[in-house]
C-alpha positions as CSV (number, residue, x, y, z in Angstrom):
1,X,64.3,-34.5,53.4
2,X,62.8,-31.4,53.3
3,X,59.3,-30.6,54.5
4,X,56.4,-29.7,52.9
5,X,56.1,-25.8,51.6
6,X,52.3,-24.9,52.5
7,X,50.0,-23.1,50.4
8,X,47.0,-21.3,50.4
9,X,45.6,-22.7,46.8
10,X,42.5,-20.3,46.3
11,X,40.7,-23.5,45.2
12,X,38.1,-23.2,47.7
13,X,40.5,-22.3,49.8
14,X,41.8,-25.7,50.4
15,X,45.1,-25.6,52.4
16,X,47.5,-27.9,50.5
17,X,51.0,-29.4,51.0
18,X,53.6,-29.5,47.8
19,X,56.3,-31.5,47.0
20,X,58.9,-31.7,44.7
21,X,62.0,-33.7,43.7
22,X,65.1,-32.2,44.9
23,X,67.4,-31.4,42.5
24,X,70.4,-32.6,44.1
25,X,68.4,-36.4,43.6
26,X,68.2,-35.4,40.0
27,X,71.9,-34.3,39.1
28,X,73.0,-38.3,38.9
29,X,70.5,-38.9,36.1
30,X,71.3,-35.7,34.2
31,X,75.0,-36.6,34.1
32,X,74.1,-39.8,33.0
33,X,71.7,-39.1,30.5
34,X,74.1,-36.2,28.7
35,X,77.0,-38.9,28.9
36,X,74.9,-41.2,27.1
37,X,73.3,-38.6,24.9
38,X,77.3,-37.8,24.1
39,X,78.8,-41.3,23.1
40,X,76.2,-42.0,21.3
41,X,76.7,-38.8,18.9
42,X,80.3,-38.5,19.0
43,X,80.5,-42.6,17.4
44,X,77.7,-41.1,14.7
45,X,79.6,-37.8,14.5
46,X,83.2,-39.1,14.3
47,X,83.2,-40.3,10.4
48,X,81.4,-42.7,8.1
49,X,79.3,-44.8,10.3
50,X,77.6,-48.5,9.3
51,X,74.0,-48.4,9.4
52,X,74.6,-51.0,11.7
53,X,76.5,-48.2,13.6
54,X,73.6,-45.5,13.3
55,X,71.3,-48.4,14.4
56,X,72.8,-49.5,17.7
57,X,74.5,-45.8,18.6
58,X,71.6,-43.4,17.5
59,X,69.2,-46.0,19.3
60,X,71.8,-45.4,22.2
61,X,71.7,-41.6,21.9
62,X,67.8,-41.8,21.8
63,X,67.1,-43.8,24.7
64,X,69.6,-41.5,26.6
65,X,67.9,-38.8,25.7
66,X,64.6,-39.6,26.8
67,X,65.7,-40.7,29.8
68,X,67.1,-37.0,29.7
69,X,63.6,-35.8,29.2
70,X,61.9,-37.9,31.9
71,X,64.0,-36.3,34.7
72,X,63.3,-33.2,33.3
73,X,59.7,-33.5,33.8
74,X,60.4,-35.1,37.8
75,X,62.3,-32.0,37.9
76,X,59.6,-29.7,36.8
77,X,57.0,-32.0,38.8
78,X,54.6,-30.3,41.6
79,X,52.9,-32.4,43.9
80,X,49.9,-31.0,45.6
81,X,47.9,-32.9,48.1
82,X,44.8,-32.1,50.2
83,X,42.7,-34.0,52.2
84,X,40.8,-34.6,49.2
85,X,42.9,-34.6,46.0
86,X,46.2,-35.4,45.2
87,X,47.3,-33.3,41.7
88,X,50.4,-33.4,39.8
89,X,51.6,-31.1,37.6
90,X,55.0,-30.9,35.2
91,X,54.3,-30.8,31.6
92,X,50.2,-31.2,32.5
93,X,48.0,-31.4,35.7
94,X,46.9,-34.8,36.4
95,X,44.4,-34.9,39.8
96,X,43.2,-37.8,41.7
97,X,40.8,-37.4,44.3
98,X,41.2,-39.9,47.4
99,X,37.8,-41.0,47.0
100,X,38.6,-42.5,43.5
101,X,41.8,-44.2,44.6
102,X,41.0,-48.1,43.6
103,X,44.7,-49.2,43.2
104,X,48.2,-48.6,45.4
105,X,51.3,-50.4,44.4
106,X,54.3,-49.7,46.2
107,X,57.4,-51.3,44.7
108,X,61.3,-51.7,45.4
109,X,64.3,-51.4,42.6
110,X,67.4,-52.8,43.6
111,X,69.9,-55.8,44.2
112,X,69.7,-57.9,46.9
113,X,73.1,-55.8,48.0
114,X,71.5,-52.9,47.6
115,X,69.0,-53.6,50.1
116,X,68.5,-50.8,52.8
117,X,71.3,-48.8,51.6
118,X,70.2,-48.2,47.9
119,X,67.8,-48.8,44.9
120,X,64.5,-47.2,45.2
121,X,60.8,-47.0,45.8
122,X,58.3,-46.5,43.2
123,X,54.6,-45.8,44.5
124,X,51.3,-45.8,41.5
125,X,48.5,-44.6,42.8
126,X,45.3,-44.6,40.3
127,X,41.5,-44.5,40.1
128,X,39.1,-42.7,38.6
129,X,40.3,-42.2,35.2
130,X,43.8,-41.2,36.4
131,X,47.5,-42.9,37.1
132,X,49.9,-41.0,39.2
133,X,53.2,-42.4,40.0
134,X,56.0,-41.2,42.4
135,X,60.1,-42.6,43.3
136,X,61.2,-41.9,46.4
137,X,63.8,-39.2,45.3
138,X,61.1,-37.1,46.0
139,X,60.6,-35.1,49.0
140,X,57.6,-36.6,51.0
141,X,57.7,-39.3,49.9
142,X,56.4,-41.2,52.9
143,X,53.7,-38.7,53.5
144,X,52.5,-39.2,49.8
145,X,52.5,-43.1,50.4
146,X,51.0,-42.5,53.8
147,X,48.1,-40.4,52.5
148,X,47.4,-43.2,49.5
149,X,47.6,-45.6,52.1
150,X,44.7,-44.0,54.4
151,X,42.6,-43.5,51.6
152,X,43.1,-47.0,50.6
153,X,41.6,-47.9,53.8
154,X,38.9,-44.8,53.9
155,X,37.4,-46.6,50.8
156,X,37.5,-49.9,51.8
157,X,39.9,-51.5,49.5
158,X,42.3,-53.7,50.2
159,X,46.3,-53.4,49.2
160,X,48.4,-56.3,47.8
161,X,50.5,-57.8,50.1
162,X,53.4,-56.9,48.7
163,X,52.9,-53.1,48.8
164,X,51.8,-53.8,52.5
165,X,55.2,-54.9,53.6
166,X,57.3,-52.3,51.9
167,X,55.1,-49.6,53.3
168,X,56.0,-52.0,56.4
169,X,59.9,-51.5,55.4
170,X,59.8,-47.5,55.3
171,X,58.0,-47.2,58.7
172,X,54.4,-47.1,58.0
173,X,51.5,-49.5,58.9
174,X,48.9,-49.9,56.0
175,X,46.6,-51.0,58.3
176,X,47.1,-48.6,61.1
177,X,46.0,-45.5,62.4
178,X,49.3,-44.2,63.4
179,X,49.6,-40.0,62.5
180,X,51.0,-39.0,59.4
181,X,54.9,-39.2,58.7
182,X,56.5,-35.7,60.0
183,X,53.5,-34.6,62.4
């Protein structure tokens, strides 16, 4: 994974780290999305379809091409984080400061095959008002869950089991005061 790129913000002159997702994480989605986007208009486009046909294929075409849309906001995603805020920005800015962080949930996609050598991480960090949440396509990943982690701990609330072990499974003790990942 790549590094963080860091920035001078002019926000009070707050020195932050940005990530992004990598576009080679993304390509697999966009193939599958236009694929899906393309058999789903080429059965409504190909003659007289059923309205049972417009039904299941245009539903088929639609949810292919939202899925289209969503990696085309990870794609456009910024994360900024400081030692006060995390922000995210793509087709908004959403910002959470670490002091408002009341809830961490880090979760794991897969089969039972696929675990350690595939599915994915999802992390949801909220409070205050705001939800962010992150896969682990994205570069930093473990910093991000790190940081969430810390502040978890900085305001004294406690983190489901569950999260615990997989932060646990990527190399990082929720409980601990080992540095940050990369450092």
């Amino acid at each position: 994974m790549a590094g963080p790129r860091r920035r001078d913000t002019g926000r009070h002159g707050k020195v932050m780290k940005v990530y992004r997702y990598p576009p080679r994480a993304l390509v697999g989605d966009y193939i599958r999305s236009a694929a899906g986007v393309a058999v789903g208009l080429g059965v409504l486009l190909s003659g007289q379809p059923t309205p049972a046909i417009i039904v299941i294929f245009g539903g088929i075409a639609g949810l292919f091409g939202f899925f289209g849309l969503r990696t085309a906001q990870r794609h456009l995603t910024k994360v900024a984080i400081s030692d006060e805020e995390i922000c995210n920005a793509a087709f908004g800015t959403r910002i959470l400061h670490w002091t408002d962080l009341d809830r961490f949930k880090l979760r794991y996609y897969g089969t039972k095959r696929q675990k350690g050598n595939g599915g994915f991480m999802q992390l949801t960090l909220s409070g205050g008002g705001s939800s962010l949440t992150y896969e682990s396509s994205i570069d930093g990943f473990e910093y991000i869950a790190w940081r969430g982690a810390k502040a978890m701990r900085d305001n004294g609330v406690s983190m489901d089991p569950t999260s615990a072990g997989n932060l646990l499974a990527i190399g990082l003790d929720a409980d601990g005061e080992k540095p940050p990942p990369g450092q």
